[in-house]
N, C-alpha and C positions, 0 to 999 in steps of 0.2 A: 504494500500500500504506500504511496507516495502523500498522503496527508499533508498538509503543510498550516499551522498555523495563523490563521486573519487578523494579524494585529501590528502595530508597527514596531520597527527595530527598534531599543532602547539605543538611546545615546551614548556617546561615546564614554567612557568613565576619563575620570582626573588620572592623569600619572601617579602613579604611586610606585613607592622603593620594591628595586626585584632583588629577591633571592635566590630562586630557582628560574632558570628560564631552560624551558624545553621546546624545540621548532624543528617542524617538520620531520616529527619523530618517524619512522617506519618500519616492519621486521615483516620478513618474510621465509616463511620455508621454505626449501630450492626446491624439491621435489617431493609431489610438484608444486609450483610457483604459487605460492597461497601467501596471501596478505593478510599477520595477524593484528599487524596496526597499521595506518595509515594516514600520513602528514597527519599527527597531533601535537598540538605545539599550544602552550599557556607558562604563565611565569606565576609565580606563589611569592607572596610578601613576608618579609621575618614576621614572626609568631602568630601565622597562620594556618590554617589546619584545613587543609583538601580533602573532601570525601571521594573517592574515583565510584562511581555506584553502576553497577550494570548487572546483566543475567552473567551466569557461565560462559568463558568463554569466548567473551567481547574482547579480552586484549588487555583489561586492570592490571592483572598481577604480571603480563608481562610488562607492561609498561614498568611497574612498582622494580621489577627487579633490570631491568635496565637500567635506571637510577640509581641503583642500589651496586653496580656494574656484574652482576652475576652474570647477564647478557651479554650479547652485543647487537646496537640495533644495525638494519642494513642502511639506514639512512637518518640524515637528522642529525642534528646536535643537541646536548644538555651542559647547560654551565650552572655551578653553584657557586655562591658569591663571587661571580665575576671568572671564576675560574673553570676552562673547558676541560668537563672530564671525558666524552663522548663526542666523537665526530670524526671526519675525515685525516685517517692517520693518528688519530687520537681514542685511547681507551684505558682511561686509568684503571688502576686494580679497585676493589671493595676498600679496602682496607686505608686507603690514601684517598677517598673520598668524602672524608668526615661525613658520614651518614648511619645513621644507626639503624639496628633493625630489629623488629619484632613480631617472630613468629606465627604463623597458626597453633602450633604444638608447642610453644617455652620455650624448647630447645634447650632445655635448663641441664646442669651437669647433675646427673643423681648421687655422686658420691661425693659432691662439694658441698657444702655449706651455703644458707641461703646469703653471709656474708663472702663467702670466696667464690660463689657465682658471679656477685655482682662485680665487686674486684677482677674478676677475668677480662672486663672491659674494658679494665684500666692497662693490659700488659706492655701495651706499647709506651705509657706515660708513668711506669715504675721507676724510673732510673732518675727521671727530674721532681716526681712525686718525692721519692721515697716512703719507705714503710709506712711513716705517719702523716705522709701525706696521703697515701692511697686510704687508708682506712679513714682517717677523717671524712675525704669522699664517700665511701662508699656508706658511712651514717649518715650523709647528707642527702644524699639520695632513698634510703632506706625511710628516712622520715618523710621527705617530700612527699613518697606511695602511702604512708602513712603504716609502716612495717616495722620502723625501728626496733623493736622487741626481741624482731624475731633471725636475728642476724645468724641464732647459730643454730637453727633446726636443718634439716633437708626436708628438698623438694616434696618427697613422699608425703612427710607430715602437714604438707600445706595444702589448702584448699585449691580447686581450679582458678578463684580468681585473684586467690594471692598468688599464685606463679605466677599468672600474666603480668601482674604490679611487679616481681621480681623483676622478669623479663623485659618491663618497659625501663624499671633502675638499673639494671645492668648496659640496656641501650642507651640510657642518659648520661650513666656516668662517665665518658669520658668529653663530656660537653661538644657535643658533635652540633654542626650545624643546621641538620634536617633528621628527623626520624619519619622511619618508614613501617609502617604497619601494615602487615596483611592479614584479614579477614580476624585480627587480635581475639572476637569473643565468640568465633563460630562456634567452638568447642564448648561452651558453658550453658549453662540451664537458663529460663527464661527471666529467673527473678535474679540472677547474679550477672546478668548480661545487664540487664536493663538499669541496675547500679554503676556496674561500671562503667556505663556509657557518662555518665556524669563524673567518675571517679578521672576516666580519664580525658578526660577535656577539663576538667581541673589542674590536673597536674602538670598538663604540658602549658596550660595558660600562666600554672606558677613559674616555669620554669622560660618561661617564655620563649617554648619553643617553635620550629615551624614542622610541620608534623603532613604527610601524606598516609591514609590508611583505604584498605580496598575491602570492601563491603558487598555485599548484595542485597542487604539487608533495610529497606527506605527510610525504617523510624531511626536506625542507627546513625545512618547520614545525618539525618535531617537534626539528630540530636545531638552531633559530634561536629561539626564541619562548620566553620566558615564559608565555605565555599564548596561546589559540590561539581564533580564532570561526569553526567552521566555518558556514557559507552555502548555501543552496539558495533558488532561486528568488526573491530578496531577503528572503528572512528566515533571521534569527541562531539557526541550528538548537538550535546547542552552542558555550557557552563554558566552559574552566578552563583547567587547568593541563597540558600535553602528558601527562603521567602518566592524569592521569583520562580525558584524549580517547581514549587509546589504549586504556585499560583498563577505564572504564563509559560507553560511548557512550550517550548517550542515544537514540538512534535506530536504527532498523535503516540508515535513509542511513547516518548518523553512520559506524558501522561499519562498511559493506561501503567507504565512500570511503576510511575512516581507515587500517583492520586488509585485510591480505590472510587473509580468514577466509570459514568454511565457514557455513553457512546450513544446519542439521538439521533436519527437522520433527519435531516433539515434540507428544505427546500428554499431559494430566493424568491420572494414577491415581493416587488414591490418595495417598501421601507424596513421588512422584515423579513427574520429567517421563520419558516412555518414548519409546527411540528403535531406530533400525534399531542402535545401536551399542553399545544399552544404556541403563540408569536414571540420571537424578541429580537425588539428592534438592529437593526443594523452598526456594527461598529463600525463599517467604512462601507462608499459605496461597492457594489457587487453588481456583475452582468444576471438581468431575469434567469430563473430556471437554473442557477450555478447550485451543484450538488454541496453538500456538506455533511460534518455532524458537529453534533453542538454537546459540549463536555459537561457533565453536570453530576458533581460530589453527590455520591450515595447521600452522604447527613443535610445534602441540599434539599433533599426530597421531601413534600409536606404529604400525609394520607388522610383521607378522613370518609370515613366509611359512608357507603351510601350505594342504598339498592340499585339506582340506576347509573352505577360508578360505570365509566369505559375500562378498566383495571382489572382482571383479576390478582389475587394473593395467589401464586402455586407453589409457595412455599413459603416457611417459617424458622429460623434459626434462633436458639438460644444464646447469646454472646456473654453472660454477665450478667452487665449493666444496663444493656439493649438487646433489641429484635433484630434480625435483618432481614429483612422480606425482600423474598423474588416474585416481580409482578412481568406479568406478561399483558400487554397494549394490544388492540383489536388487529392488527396488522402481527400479531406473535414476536413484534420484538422484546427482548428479554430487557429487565432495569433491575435493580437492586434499591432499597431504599433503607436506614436506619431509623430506628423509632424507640421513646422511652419502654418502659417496661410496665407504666403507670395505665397504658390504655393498649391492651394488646387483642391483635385482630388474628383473626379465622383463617386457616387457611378455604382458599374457595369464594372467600369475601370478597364482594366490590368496593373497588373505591376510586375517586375522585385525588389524582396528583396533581400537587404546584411544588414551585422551586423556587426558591431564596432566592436563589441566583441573579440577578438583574441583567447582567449582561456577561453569560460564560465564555469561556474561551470555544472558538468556533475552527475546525478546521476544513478545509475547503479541499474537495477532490481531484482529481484530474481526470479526463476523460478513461483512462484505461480502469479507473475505481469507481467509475457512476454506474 
C-alpha cells in the first residue's frame, strides 16, 4: 500500500548541537544483493535518547551495531563527536569508539562479582585510574542504578532487572560518549519492564547521557525516547519527537504500528471526506472522488446503544479497566472501539458511533490502492 499522509511538512527545526551524525547509512548482503538498510542518515544531540522502533527485521539492531562497529556498513558514514568512525577506508574497532553497550541477555560475567562486572569496563582506564580510582567508579555508578548495596553478590543472586541496571553500570562506567541498547527489557516480565522503562530514562538523564536503544515495543519508545525513528524494511520511515509519532504519522505503516487505530474509508465530496460514520471537513483542498482512509484512535470512538444503531457489537473483550469492542459497519468493515466498564454492552447490540476526533489524520491512496 503506498498511503501517504494529507497534511503539511513540518518546518524546518532550529540547528541544534550534533553528537552522533549518521548519512547515508547502507548494508547489504552480497548474495544475493539484498538491502538491509538503506540511505538512513539523522544526527542525535548530547543527552539525548533515540528510540529506533520497528517490526523484526526492519534493519534497528543492524543499524545499533554498526554504530556500535560490530559491523561494517557497505555504504554511509557515522561520526561521533566530530570524529569519523565509519566510512570510506575508515572502520574503527568497538573498542576505540567510546560507545557502550547493552545487551538483550546482561552478558554479565557469572563468576564475577556484581562489583568486578562492572569494573570490567573500566580495563582499559586501570592504569590512569588506579585501584582506587576504579572502584570509586565503579560505586559511583552502582549508586546512580540505584545498586550500591549490592557490589559483592553474583549475577545469579540478582533479579532480571537488576542485571540489566548492572549491565547499563558496567556500560556507563567508563564514561563513554553514547550508549547503545538493544531490545534492554525484552527478556523481563511485564510489571519489571514497565519500571524500568522509567528507571532507565532516569539514569541516563542523571548521567547525562546520549543513549540509542532498539525496541519493538511502542509504549517502550514512547516512554523512553526523546526522539523516536521508526523503521521498515531498512528504511527510516519516520522521525520526531514521541508527540508527533503518535499524533501525525507520516504513514499509514507509521500509524497502524504506532497508534492502536481504526482505518475508515473515506471518500472526497465536496468540502469533506464522507464516511460510513459521517463527514469531516477537509484539511487541504482535494481533487472530487480522491480515495482515502481516515485514522481514528480506538479511545476516539463514542457508543451509545440504540435499537436502530447502523453498528453491530460482534464482539467483546475484557481489558481490566475497559471493554474493547469489535463493531462491524453495514458495508462489514471491521472498527475497534474502547469503552469504561461502568456501562457495558451486549454482544449482538446496536449502536450508534461518533468520534472525538475533529479532524484525524487522513491518508490519501493512489490509484493502484482504490
Amino acid at each position: 500500500m503506498t498511503a501517504t499522509l494529507n497534511s503539511a511538512l513540518p518546518q524546518t527545526a532550529p540547528a541544534r548541537p550534533v553528537l552522533l551524525r549518521v548519512e547515508g547509512l547502507g548494508k547489504y548482503f552480497s548474495s544475493p544483493r539484498r538491502p538491509v538498510l538503506q540511505e538512513v542518515s539523522f544526527t542525535l544531540a548530547p543527552g539525548e535518547i533515540l528510540g529506533l522502533l520497528g517490526p523484526s527485521g526492519c534493519g534497528k539492531t543492524t543499524l545499533l551495531r554498526i554504530i556500535a562497529g560490530f559491523d561494517a556498513p557497505s555504504q554511509g558514514r557515522v561520526e561521533l563527536d566530530g570524529r569519523e568512525l565509519s566510512g570510506p577506508g575508515v572502520l574503527a574497532p568497538p573498542e576505540r569508539r567510546q560507545t557502550g553497550m547493552v545487551f538483550q541477555d546482561y552478558a554479565l560475567f557469572p563468576h564475577l562479582t556484581v562489583a568486578d562486572n562492572v569494573a570490567f569496563g573500566l580495563q582499559a582506564q586501570r592504569k590512569s585510574l588506579g585501584k582506587s580510582g576504579v572502584q570509586a567508579r565503579v560505586k559511583e555508578v552502582l549508586t546512580l542504578v540505584g545498586l550500591a548495596d549490592l557490589g559483592e553478590r553474583y549475577p545469579h543472586q540478582l533479579s532480571g532487572g537488576q542485571q540489566q541496571r548492572i549491565a547499563l553500570a558496567r556500560a556507563l562506567a567508563p564514561r563513554p560518549s553514547l550508549i547503545l541498547l538493544d531490545e534492554p527489557l525484552s527478556n523481563l516480565d511485564v510489571q519489571v519492564r514497565q519500571r524500568l522503562r522509567h528507571e532507565i530514562r532516569h539514569i541516563l538523564k542523571a548521567a547525562q547521557m546520549a543513549a540509542i536503544f532498539v525496541t519493538h515495543d511502542q509504549e517502550e519508545a514512547l516512554a523512553i525516547a526523546d526522539q523516536i525513528g521508526v523503521m521498515r524494511g531498512g528504511i527510516l520511515e519516520q522521525w520526531g519527537a514521541p508527540e508527533d509519532i503518535y499524533s501525525r504519522p507520516a504513514s499509514r505503516f507509521v500509524a497502524e504500528f504506532v497508534n492502536q487505530a481504526n482505518f475508515l474509508p473515506a471518500q472526497c465530496y465536496g468540502d469533506c471526506w464522507r464516511t460510513e460514520l459521517g463527514d469531516w471537513p477537509l484539511p487541504r483542498p482535494e481533487a472530487p472522488g480522491q480515495a482515502g482512509e481516515l485514522m481514528i484512535r480506538e479511545e476516539e470512538l463514542r457508543l451509545r446503544p440504540d435499537p436502530e444503531g447502523t453498528l453491530i457489537i460482534r464482539d467483546r473483550q475484557f481489558l481490566g479497566r475497559e471493554y474493547r469492542y469489535c463493531l462491524e459497519t453495514p458495508s462489514g468493515c471491521q472498527l475497534h472501539a474502547r469503552a469504561p466498564l461502568e456501562t457495558p454492552l451486549p454482544v449482538g447490540a446496536r449502536v450508534q458511533v461518533s468520534a472525538s476526533a475533529a479532524s484525524p489524520p487522513v491518508f490519501t491512496l493512489g490509484k493502484e490502492d482504490a
